[in-house]
Backbone as ProteinMPNN parsed JSONL, in Angstrom:
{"seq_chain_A": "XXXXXXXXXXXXXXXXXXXXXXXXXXXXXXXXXXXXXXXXXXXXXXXXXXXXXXXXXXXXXXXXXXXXXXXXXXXXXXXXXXXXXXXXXXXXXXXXXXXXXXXXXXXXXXXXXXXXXXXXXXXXXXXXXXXXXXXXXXXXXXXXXXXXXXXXXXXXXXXXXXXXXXXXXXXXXXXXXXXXXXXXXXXXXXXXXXXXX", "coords_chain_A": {"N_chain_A": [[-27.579, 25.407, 4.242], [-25.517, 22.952, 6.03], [-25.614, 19.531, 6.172], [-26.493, 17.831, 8.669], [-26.398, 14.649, 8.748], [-24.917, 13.706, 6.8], [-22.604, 14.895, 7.497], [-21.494, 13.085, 9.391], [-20.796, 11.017, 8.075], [-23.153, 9.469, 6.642], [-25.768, 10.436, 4.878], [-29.294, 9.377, 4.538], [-31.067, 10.505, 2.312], [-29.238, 11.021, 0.423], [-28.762, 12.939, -2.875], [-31.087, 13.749, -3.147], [-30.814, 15.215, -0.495], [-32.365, 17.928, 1.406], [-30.535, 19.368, 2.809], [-27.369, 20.784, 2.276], [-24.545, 19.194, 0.999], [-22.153, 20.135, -0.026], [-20.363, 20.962, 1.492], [-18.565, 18.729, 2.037], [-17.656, 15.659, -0.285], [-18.62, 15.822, -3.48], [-21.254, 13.842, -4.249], [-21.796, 12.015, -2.089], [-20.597, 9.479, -3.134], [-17.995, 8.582, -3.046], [-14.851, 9.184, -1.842], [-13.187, 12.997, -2.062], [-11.282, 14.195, -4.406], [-8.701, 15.489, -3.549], [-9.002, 14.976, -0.497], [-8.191, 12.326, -0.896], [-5.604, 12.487, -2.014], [-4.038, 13.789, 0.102], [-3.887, 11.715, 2.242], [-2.923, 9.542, 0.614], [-0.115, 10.584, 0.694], [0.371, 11.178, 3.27], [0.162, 8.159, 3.919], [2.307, 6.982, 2.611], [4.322, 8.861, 3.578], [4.227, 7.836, 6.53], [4.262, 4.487, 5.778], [7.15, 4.269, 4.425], [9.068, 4.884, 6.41], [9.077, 2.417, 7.265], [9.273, -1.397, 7.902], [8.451, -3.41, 7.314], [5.442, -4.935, 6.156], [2.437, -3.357, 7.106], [0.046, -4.194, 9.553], [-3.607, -3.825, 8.446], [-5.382, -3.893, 10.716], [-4.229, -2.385, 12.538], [-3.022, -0.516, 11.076], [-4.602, 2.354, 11.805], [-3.87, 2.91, 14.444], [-1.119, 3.388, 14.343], [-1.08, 5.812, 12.664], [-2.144, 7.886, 13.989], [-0.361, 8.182, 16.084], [2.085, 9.032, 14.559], [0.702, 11.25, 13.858], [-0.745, 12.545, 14.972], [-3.396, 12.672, 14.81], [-6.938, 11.149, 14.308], [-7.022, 8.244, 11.999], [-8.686, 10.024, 8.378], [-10.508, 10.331, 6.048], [-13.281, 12.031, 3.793], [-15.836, 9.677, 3.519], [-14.779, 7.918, 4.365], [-15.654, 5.226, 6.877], [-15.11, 4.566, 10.356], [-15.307, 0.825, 11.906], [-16.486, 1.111, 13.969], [-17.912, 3.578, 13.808], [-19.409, 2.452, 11.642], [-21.72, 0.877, 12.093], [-24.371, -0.143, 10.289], [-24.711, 1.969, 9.193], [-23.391, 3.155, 5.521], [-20.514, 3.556, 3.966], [-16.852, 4.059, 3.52], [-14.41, 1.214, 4.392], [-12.24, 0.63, 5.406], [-10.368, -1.005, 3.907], [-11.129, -0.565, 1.555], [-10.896, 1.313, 0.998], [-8.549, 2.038, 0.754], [-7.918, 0.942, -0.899], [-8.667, 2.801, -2.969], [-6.908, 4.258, -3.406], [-4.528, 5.99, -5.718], [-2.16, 4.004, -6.661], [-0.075, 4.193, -5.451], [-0.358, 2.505, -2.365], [-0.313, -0.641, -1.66], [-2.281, -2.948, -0.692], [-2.029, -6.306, 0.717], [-2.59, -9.849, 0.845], [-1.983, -11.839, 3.701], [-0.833, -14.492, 5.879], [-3.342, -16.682, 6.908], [-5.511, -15.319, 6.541], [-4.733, -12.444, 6.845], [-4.853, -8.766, 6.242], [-2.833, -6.361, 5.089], [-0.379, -3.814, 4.346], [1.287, -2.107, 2.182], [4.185, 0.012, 0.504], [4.02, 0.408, -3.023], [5.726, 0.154, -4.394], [7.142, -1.688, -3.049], [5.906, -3.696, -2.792], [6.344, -5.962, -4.163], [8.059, -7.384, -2.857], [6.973, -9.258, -0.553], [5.025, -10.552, -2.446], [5.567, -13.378, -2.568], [4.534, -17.064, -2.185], [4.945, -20.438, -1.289], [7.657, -20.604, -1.827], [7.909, -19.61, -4.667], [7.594, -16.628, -6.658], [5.537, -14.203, -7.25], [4.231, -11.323, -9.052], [1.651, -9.197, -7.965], [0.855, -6.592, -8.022], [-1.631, -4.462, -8.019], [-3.552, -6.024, -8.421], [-6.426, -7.378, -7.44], [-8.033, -8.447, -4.218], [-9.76, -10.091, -4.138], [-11.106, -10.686, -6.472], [-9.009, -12.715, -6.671], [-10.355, -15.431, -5.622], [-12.119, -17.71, -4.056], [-15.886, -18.856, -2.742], [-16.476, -21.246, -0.76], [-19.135, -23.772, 0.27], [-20.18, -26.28, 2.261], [-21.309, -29.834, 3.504], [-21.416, -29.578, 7.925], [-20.672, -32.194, 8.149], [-18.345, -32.887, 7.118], [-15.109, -34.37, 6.463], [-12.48, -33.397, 5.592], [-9.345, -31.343, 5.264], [-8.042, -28.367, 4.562], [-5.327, -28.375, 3.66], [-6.114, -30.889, 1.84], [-8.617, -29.617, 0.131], [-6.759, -27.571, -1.024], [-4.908, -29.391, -2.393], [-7.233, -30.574, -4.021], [-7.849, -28.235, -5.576], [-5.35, -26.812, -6.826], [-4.941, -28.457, -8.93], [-6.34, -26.52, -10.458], [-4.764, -24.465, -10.805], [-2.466, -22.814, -9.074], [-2.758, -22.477, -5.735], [-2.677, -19.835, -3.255], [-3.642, -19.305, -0.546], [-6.047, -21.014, 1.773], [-8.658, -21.304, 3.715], [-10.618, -22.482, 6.225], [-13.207, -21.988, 8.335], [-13.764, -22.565, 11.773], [-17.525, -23.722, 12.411], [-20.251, -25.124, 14.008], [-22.598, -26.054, 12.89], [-22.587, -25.204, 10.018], [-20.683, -25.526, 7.17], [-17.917, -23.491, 5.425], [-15.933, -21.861, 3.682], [-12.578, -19.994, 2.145], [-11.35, -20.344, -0.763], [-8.318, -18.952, -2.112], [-6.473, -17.462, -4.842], [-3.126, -17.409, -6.663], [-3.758, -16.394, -9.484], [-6.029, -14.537, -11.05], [-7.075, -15.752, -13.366], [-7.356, -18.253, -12.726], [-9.553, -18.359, -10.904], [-11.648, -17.785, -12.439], [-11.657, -19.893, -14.452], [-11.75, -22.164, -12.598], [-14.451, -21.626, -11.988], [-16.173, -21.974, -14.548], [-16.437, -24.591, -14.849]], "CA_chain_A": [[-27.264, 24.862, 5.555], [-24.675, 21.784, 5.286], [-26.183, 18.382, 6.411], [-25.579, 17.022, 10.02], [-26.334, 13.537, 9.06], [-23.771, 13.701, 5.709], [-21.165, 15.41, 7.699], [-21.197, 11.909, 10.313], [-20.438, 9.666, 7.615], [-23.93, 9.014, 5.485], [-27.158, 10.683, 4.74], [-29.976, 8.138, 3.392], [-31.797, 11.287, 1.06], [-28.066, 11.001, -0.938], [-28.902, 14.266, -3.731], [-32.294, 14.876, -3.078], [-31.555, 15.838, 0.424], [-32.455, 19.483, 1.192], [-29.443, 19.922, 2.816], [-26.126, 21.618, 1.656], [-23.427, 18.373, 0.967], [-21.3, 20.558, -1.154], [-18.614, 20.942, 2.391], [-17.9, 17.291, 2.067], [-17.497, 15.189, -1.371], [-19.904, 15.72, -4.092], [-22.882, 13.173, -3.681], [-20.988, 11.428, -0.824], [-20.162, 8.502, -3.076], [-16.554, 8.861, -2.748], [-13.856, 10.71, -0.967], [-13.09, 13.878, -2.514], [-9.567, 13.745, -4.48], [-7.9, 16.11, -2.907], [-9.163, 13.967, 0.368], [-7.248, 10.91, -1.095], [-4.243, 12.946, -2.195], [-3.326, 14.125, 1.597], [-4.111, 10.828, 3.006], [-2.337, 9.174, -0.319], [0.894, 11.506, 0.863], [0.415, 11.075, 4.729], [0.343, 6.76, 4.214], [3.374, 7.024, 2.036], [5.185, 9.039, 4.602], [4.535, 6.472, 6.961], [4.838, 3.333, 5.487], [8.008, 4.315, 4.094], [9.616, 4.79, 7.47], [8.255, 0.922, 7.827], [10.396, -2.083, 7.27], [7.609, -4.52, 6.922], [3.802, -4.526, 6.272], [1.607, -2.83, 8.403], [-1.801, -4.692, 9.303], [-4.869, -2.944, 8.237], [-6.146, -3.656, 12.016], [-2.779, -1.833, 12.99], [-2.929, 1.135, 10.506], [-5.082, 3.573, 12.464], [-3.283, 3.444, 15.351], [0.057, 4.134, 13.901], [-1.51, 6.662, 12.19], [-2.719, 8.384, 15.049], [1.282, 8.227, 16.824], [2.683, 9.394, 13.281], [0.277, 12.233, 12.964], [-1.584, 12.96, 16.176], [-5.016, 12.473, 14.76], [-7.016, 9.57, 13.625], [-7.026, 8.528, 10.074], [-10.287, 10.194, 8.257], [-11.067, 10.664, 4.934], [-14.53, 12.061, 3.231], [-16.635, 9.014, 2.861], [-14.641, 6.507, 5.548], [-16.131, 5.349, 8.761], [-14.38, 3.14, 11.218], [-15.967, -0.015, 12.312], [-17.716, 1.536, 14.718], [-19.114, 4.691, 13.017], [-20.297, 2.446, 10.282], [-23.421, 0.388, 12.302], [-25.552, 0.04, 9.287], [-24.468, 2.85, 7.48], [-22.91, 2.792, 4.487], [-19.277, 4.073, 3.812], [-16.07, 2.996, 3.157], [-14.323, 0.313, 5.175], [-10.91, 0.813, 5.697], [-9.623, -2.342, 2.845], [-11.962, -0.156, 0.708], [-10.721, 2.944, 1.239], [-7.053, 1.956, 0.766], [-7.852, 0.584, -2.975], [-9.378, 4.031, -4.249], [-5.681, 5.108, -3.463], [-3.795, 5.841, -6.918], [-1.488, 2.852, -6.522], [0.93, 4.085, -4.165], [-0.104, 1.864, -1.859], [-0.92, -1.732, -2.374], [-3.193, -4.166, 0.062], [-1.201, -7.65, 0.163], [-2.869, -11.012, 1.862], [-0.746, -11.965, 4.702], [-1.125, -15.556, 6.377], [-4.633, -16.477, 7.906], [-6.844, -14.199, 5.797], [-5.387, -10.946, 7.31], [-4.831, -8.068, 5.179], [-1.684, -5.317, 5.198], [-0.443, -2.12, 3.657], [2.545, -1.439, 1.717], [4.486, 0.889, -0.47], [3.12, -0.456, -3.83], [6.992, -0.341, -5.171], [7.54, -2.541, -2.198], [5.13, -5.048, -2.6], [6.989, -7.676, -4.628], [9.441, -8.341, -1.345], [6.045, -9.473, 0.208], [3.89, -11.498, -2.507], [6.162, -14.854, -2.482], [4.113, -18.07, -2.047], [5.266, -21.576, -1.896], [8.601, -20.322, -2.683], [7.478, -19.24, -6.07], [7.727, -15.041, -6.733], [4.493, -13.334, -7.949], [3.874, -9.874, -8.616], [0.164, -8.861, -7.649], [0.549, -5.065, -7.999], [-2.597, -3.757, -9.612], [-4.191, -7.438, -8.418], [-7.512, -6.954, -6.079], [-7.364, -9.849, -3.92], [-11.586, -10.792, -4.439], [-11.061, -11.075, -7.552], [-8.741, -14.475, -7.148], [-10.796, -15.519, -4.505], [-13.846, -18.567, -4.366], [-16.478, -19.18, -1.487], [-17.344, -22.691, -0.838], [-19.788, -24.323, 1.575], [-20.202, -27.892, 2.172], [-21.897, -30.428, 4.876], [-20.848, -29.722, 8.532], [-19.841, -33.376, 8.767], [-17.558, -33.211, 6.01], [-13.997, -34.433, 7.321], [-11.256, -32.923, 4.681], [-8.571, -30.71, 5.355], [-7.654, -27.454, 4.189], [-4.389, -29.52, 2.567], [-7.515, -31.3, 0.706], [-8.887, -28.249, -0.706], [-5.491, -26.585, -1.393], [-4.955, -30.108, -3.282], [-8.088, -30.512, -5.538], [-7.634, -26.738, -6.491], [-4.354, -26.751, -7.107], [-5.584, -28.856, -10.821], [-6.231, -25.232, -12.128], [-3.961, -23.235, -11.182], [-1.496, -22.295, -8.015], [-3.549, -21.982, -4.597], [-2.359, -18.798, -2.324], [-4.456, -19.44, 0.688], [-6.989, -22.072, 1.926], [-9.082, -20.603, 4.892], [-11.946, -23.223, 6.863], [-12.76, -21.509, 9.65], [-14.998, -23.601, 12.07], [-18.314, -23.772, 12.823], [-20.502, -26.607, 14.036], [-23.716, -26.521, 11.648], [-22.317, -25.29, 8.289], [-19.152, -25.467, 7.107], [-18.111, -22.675, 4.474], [-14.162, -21.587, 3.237], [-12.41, -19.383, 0.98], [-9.601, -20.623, -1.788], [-7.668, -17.904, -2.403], [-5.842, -18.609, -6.189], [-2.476, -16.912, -7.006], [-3.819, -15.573, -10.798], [-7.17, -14.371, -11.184], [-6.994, -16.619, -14.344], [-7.411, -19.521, -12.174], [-10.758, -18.436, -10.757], [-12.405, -18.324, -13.968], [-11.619, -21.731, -15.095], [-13.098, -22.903, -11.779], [-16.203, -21.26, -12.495], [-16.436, -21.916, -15.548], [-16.652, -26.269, -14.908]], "C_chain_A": [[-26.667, 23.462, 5.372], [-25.341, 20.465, 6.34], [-25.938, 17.141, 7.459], [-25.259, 15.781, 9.241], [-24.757, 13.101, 7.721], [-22.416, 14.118, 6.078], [-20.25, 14.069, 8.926], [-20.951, 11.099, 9.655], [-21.797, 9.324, 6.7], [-25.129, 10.024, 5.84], [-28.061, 9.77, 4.099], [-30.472, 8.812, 2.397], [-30.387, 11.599, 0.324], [-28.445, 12.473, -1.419], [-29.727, 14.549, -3.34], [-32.635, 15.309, -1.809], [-31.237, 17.391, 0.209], [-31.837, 20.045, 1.859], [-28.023, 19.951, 2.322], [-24.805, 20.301, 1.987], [-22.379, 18.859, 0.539], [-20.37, 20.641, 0.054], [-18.35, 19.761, 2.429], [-17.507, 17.322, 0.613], [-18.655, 15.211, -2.083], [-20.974, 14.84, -3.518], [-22.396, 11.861, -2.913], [-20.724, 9.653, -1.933], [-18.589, 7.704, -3.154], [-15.847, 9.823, -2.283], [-13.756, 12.059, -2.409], [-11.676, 13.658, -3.162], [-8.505, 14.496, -3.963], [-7.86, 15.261, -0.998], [-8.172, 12.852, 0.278], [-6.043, 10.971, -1.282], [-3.563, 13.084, -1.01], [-3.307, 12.709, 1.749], [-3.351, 9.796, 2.004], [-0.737, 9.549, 0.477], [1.308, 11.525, 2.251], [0.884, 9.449, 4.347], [1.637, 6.117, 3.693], [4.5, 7.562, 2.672], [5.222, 7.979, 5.686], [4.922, 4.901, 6.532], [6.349, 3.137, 4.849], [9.217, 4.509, 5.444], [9.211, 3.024, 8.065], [9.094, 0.03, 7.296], [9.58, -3.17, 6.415], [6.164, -4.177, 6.369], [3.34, -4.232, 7.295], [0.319, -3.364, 8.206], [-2.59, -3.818, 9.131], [-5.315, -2.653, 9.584], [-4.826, -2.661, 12.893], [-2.81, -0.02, 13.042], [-3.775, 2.736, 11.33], [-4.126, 3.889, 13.433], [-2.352, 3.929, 15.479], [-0.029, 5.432, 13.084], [-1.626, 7.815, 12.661], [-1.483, 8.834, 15.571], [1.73, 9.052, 15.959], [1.864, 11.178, 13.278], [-0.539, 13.202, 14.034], [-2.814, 13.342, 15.506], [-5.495, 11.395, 14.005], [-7.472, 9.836, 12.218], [-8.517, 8.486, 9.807], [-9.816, 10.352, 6.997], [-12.745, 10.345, 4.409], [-14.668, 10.49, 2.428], [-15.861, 7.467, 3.81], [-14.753, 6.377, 6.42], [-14.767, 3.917, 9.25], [-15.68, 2.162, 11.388], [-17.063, 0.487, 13.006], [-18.588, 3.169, 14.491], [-19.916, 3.684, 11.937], [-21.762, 2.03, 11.355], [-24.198, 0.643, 11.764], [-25.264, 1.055, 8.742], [-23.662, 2.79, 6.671], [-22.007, 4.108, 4.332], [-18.368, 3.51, 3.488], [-15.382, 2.21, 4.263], [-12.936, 0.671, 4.656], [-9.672, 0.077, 4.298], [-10.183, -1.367, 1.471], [-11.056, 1.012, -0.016], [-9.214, 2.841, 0.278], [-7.166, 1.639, -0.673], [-8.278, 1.503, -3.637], [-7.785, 4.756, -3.977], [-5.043, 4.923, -5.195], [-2.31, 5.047, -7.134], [-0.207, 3.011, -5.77], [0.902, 2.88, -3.503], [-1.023, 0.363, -2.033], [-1.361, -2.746, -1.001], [-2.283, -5.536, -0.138], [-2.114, -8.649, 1.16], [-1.466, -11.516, 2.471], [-1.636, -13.666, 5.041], [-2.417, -15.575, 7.218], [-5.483, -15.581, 7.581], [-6.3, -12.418, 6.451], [-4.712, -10.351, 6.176], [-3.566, -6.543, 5.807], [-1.257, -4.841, 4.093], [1.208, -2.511, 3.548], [2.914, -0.341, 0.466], [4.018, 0.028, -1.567], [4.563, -0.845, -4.267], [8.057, -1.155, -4.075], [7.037, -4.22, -1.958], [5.824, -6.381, -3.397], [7.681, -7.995, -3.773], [8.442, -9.334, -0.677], [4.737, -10.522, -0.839], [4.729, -12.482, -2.842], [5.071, -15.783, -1.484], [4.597, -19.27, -1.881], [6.739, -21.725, -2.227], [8.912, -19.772, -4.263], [7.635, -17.626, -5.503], [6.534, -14.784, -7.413], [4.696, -12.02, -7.94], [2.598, -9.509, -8.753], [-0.156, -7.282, -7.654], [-0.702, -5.106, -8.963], [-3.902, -4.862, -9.067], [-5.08, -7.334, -7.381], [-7.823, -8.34, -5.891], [-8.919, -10.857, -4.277], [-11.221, -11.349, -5.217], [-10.286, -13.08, -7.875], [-9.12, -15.488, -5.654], [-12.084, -16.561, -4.808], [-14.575, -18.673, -3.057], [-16.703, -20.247, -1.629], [-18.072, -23.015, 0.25], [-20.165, -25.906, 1.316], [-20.336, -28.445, 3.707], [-20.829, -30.198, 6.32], [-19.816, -31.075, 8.541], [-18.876, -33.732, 7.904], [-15.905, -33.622, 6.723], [-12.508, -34.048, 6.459], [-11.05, -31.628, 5.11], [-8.462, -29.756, 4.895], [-6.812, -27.873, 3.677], [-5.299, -30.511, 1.297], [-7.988, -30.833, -0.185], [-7.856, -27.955, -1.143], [-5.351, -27.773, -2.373], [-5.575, -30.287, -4.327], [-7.732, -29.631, -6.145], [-6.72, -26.651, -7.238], [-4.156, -27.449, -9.137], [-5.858, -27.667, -11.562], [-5.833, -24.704, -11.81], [-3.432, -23.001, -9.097], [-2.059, -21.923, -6.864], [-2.622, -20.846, -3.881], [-2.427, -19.602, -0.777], [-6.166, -20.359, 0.801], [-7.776, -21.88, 3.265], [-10.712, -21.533, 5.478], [-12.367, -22.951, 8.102], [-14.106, -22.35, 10.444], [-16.556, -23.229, 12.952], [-19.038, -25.271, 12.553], [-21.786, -26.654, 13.029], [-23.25, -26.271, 10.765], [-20.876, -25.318, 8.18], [-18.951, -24.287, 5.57], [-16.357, -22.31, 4.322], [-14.346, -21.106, 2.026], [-11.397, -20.182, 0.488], [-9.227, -19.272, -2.467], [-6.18, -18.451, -3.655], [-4.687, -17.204, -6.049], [-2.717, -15.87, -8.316], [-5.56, -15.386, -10.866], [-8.511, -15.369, -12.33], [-8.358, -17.842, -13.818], [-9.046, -19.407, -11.725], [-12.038, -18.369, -11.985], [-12.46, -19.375, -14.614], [-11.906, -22.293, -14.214], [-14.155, -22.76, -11.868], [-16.867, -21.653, -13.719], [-17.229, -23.497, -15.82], [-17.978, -26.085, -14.305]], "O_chain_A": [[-27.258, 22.732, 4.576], [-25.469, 20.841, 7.505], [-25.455, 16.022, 7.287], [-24.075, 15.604, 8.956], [-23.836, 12.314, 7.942], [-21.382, 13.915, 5.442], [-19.059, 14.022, 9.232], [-20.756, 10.047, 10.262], [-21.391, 8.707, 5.714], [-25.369, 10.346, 7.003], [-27.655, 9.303, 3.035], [-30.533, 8.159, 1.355], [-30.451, 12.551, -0.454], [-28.485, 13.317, -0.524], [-29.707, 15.71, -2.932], [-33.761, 15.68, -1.477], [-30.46, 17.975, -0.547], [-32.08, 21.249, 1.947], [-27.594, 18.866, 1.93], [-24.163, 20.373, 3.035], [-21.407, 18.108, 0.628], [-19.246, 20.325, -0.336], [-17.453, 19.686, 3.269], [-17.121, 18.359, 0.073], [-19.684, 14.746, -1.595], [-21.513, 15.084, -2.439], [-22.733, 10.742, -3.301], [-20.698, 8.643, -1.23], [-18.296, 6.516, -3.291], [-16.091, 11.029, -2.279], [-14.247, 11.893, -3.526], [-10.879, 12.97, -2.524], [-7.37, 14.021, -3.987], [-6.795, 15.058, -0.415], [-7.449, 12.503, 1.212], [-5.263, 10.067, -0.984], [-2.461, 12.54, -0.947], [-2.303, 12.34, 1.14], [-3.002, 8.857, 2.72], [-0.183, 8.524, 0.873], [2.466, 11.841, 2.524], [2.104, 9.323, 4.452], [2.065, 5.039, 4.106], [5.596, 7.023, 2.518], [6.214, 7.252, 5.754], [5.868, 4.296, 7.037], [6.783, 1.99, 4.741], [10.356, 4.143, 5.155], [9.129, 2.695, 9.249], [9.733, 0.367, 6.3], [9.849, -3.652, 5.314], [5.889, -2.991, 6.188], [3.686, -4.705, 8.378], [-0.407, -3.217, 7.223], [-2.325, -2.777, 9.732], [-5.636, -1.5, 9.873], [-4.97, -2.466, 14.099], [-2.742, 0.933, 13.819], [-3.381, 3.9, 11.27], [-3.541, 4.972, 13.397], [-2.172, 4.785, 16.345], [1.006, 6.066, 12.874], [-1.308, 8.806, 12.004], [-1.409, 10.063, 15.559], [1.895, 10.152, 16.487], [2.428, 12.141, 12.759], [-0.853, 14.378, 13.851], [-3.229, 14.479, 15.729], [-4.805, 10.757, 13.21], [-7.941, 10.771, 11.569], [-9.372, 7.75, 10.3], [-8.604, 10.523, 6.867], [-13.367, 9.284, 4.45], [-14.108, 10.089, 1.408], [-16.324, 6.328, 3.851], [-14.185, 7.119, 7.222], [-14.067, 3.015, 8.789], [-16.825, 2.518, 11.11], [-18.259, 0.357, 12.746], [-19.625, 3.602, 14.994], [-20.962, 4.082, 11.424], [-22.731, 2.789, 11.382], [-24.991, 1.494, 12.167], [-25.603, 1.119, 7.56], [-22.747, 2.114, 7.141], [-22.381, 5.274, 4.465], [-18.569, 2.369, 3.071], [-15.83, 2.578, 5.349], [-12.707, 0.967, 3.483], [-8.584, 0.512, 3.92], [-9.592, -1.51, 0.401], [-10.735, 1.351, -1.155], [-8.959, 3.522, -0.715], [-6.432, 2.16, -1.513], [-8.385, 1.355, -4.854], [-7.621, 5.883, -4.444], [-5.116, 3.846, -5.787], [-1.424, 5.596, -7.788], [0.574, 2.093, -5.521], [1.798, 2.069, -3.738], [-2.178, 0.313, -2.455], [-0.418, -3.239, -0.383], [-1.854, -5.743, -1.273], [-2.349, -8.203, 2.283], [-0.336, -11.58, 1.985], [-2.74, -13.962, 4.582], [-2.638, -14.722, 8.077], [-6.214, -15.066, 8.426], [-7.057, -11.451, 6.536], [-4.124, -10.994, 5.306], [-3.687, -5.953, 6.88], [-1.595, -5.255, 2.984], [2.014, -2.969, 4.358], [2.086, 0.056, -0.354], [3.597, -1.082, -1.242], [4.759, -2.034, -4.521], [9.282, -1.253, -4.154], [7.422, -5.249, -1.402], [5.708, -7.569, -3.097], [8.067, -9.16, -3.859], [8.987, -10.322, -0.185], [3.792, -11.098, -0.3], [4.588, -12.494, -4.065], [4.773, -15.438, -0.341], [4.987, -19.398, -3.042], [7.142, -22.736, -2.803], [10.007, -19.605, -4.8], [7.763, -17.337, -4.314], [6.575, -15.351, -8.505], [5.264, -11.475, -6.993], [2.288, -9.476, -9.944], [-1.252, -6.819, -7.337], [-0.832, -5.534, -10.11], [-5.078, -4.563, -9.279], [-4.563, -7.182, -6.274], [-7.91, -9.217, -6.75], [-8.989, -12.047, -4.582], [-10.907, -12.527, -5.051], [-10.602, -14.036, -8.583], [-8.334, -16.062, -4.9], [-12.931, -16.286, -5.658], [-13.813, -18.572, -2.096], [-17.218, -20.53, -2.711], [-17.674, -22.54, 1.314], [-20.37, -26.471, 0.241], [-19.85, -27.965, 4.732], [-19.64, -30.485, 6.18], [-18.617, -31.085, 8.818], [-18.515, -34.909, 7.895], [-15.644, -32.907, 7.691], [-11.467, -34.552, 6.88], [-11.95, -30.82, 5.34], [-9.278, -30.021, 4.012], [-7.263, -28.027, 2.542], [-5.003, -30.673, 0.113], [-7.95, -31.34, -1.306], [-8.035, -28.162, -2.343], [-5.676, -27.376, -3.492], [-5.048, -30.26, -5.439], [-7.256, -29.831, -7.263], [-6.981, -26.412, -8.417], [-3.527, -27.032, -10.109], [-5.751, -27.539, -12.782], [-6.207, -23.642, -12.307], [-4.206, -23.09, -8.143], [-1.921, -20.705, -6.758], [-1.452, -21.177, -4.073], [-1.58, -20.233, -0.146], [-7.123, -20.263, 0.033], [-7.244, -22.608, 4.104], [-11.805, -21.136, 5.075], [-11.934, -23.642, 9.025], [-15.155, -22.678, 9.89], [-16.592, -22.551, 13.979], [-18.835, -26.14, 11.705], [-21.739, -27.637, 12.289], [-23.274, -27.299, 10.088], [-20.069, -25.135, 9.091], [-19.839, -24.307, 4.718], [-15.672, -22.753, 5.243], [-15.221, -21.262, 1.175], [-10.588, -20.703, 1.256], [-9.929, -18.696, -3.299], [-5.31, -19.31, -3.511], [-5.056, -16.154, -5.521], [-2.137, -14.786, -8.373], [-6.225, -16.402, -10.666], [-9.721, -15.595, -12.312], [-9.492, -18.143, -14.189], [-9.806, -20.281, -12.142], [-13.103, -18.973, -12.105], [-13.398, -19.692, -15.345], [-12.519, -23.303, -14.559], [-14.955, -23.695, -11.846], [-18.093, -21.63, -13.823], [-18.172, -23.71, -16.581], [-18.694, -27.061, -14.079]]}, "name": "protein", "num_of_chains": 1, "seq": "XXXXXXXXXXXXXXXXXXXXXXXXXXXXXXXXXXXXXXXXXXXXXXXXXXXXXXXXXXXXXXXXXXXXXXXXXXXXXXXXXXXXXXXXXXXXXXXXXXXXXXXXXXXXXXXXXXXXXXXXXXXXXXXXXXXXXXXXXXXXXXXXXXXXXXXXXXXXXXXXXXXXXXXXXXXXXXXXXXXXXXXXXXXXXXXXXXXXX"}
């Protein structure tokens, strides 16, 4: 008998429940590959009819127009299927693709979809050219937190950093008791030799 709660997106008894997961993805911890292949083959038909990047917060809905149903694959919830359960998240989802398509940071922390043999038109910085194919964006990525009353700039930050290596993106977003920001580094390099001091 196959497993309501596994067929909504998660079961918490994973293998040892005593119902039948085998119509989804093995032990639900990833899509299925034939799952990722359609949906690999569907995002590639669309984005290739695309001139620009498509936002992640975007992609369903064009998805939906493009295809007349919303985008699913075994083992990804939307925002609002996840509430506390555990699945993949849309940014997630898109990186177990076999490099078709490539995730790029866009201005202001958001995040968009392209052909992957499109993405160098799209990672220029500074005027400088990178190529980030292959490049998961965490990875050149730091958290910092420091006193609300602190009074430096995001130009501040982007400055100190900039001593090891090529800043991307400098993100302080505000709140009044803590203060907390990402630096987002051009080479992954670069975050390792900050960590490292």
């Amino acid at each position: 008998k196959p497993c309501v709660y596994y067929s909504r997106g998660f079961c918490k008894h994973g293998s040892s429940c005593r119902f039948s997961h085998d119509h989804i993805a093995g032990d639900g911890s990833s899509p299925s590959p034939s799952s990722l292949e359609r949906l690999d083959r569907e995002l590639q038909e669309l984005l290739s009819s695309r001139t620009s990047p498509v936002s992640i917060a975007a992609l369903p809905q064009l998805y939906y127009e493009r295809f007349g149903r919303p985008l699913q694959a075994e083992g990804y919830l939307t925002e609002s299927q996840r509430h506390g359960k555990s699945g993949y998240n849309l940014t997630r989802l898109l990186s177990k693709l076999k490099g078709s398509i490539t995730v790029i940071d866009r201005p202001h922390g958001q995040h968009a979809v392209v052909l992957a043999e499109d993405a160098h038109k799209f990672a220029t910085f500074a005027g400088e050219h990178y190529d980030l194919s292959g490049v998961n964006p965490s990875s050149r990525q730091i958290y910092l937190t420091f006193p609300a009353e602190s009074s430096f700039s995001e130009d501040d930050v982007s400055t100190h950093f900039r001593a090891y290596g090529p800043v991307q993106d400098v993100r302080i977003p505000f709140q009044q008791k803590r203060m907390f920001g990402f630096v987002t580094f051009v080479y992954p390099e670069t975050v390792k030799i900050v960590l490292s001091e």
